[in-house]
N, C-alpha and C positions, 0 to 999 in steps of 0.2 A: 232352235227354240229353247228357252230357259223355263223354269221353273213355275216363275210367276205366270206366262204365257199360257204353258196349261193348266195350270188355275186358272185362270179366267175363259179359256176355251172348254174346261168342263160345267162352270159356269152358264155358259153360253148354250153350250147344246143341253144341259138338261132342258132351259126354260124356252128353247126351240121343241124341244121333244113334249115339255108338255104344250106350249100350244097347240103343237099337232094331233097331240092325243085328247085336247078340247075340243079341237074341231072335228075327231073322225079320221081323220091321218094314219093310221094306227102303223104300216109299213115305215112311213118316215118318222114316227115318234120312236118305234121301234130301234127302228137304224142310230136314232142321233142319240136315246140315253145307253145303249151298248158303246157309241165314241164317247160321251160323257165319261163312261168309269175309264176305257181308256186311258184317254186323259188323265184324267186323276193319278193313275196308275204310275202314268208318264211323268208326272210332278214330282211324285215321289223318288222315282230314279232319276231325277235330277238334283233333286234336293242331295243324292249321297255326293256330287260333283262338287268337290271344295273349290273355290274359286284359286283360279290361276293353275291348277294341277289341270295335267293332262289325262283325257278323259282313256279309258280300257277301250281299246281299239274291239274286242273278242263281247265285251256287255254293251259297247254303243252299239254294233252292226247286229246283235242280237235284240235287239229295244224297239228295233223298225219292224214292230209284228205287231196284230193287230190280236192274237192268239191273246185270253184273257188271263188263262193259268200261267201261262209262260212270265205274263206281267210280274203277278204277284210274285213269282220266284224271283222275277230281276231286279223288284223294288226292295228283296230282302223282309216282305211282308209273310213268307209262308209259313213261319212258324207263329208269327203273332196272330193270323188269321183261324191256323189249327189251334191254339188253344182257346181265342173266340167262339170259335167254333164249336168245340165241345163242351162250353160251360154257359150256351146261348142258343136253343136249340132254334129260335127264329130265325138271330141272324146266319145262323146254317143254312136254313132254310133257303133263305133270300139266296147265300152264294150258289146254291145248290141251282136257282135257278139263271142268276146272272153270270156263272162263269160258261153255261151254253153257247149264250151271244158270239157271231161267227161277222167279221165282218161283209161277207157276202150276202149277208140279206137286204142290203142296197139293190139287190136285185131281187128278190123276194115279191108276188105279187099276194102271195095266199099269209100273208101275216093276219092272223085272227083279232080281234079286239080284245079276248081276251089274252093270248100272248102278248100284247103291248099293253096292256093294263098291270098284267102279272111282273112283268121285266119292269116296267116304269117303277110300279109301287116296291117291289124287292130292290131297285135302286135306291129310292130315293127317300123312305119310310120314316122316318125322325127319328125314332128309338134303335129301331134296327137293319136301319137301311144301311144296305152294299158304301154306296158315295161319303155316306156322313160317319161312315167309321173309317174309311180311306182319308176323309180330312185333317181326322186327327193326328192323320203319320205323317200329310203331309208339310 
């Protein structure tokens, strides 16, 4: 997959996740905006792949994790995040609650309305949403 691909597959599963979480979904709205920042995530470490160079054998086999902190270290996003973070005390907030997201809660039956409410909105917020400050790096 390339760059542009997960762009538009993060794309893609926010506005699946919020239909889901329109309709009362709240397990599968859950699941799909925790792949959402993935994704995102995934963009951005792609984006460091200069075209035609051969990609780190030890960060591509490390990239197939679904682990959200681990991302942000691999995207080279962890220190721009920490100092976001400390001078934003919301969008702290927000990561505080989207770096929990595990991707085993595709099997999850007890996802609450309001944990898919809370993950959605800490995603996806306009000012200080998880997603929309990941777009900027990527």
């Amino acid at each position: 997959m390339n760059r542009r691909q997960f762009q538009e597959l993060t794309k893609l599963r926010q506005r699946e996740a919020y239909i889901l979480l329109s309709n009362r979904l709240y397990a599968g709205a859950y699941y799909l905006i925790g792949y959402a920042i993935e994704c995102s995530l995934k963009a951005c470490i792609a984006k460091q792949t200069k075209r035609h160079d051969f990609p780190d054998k030890n960060k591509t086999a490390q990239s197939f994790t679904h682990n959200l902190e681990q991302l942000i270290g691999l995207s080279s996003l962890s220190q721009d995040l920490k100092r976001a973070t400390e001078s934003n005390r919301e969008l702290q907030n927000n990561w505080l609650v989207v770096k929990d997201w595990k991707e085993d809660a595709r099997y999850k039956l007890t996802i609450t309305p309001i944990e898919a409410k809370d993950l959605y909105k800490a995603s996806t917020a306009r000012k200080n949403g998880i997603l929309p400050w990941i777009k900027k790096q990527w």
